[in-house]
Every structure is written in C-alpha cells, then in structure tokens.
N, C-alpha and C positions, 0 to 999 in steps of 0.2 A: 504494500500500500504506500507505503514511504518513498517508494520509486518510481512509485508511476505521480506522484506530487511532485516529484523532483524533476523528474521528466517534462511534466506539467508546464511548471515555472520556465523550465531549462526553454522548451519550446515556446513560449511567451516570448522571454526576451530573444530569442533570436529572430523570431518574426520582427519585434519592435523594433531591432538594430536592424533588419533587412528596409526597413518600414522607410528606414530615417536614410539609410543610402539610396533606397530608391526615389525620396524625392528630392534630395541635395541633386541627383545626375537630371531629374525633371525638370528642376532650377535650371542649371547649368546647359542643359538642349535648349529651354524657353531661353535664356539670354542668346545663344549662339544664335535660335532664329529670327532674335530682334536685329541682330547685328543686319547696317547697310552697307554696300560694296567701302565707302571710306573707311566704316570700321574695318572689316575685312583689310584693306589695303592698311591700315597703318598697323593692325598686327603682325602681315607679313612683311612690314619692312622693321618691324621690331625683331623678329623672331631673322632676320640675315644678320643684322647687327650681330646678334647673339654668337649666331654662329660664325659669325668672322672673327669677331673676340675671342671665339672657342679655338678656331686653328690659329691666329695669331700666338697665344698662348701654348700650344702643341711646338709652334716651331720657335717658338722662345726656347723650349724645353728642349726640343733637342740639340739645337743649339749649344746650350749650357751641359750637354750628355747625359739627360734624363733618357732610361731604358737601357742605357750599356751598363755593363758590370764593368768598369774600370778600377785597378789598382790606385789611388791616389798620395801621394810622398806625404808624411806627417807633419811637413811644416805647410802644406798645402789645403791639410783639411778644414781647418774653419772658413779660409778664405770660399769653399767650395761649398762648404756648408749653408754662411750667408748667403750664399747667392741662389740657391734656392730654398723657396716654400718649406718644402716636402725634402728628405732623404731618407734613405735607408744603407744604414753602413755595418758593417762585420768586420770586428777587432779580432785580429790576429796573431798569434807568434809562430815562428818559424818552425817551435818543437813541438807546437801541440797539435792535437790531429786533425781539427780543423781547419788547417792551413789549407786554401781553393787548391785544388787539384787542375790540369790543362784543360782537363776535359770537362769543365765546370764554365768555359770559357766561352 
C-alpha cells in the first residue's frame, strides 16, 4: 500500500515537472512565431558574431600551442602559463616512471 502512495506522488510530480517544460518550450515557439524577418535578421547576425569570436579564439589558441603536448624548459613555464586561460601540465622527473614515453608523442 505504501508503494503504490509513493508511486502515486512519485507520478504526480513528474507529470507537474513535465507540465512546466512543456509550457516554458510553448513560451519559447509562441515568441519564435512573433518574431519579424528584422528580428530574424539581427539574431542571425548576432549568432556570426558569435561564431567568428568563437574561431578567432580557436586560432588565438593555436597559435599560443593549445592541443600539442609540448615539453616546455622550466624557466619558460609561467611565462606560458600566463598566456593562457586554460593549461594542463604534468610535472616530471627523469627517474620516476612517469616520465612521457616517445610514443606518448
């Protein structure tokens, strides 16, 4: 008896949270079909912006050798550091076994 109340309830709110996404996305269609070609037009020149800011930044990075595994000299690493966002680095020594392998390369 206890489970099938749980059950109950359990089915309850999922309906309610179904309830409530389906009509946030009815929202969001009814806006899209107010929208007039101007709107239309200056979303899609927001959304190139976007993306041109998005490869600009892609070849900033590669540029700066985001995606290679390169060895970098220890008086060299903060300078590399600052200059990017983002790094991901692995401290090594020569005797331990973690030291990159060629074929890691």
């Amino acid at each position: 008896m206890a489970d099938s109340v749980v059950s109950q309830i359990l089915e309850q709110q999922v309906l309610s949270v179904a309830k409530a996404v389906e009509d946030k996305l009815d929202e969001e269609i009814a806006a899209l079909e107010r929208l007039d070609p101007d709107d239309i037009e200056a979303l899609r020149e927001r959304r190139i912006q976007q993306m041109r800011r998005a490869a600009e930044r892609r070849a900033k990075w590669r540029a700066l050798g985001h995606g290679e595994y390169t060895e970098v000299p220890e008086k060299e690493f903060f300078a590399a550091a600052k200059a990017s966002e983002r790094l991901v680095c692995h401290f090594y020594r020569d005797n331990w076994p973690c030291k990159r392998n060629k074929q890691d390369a």
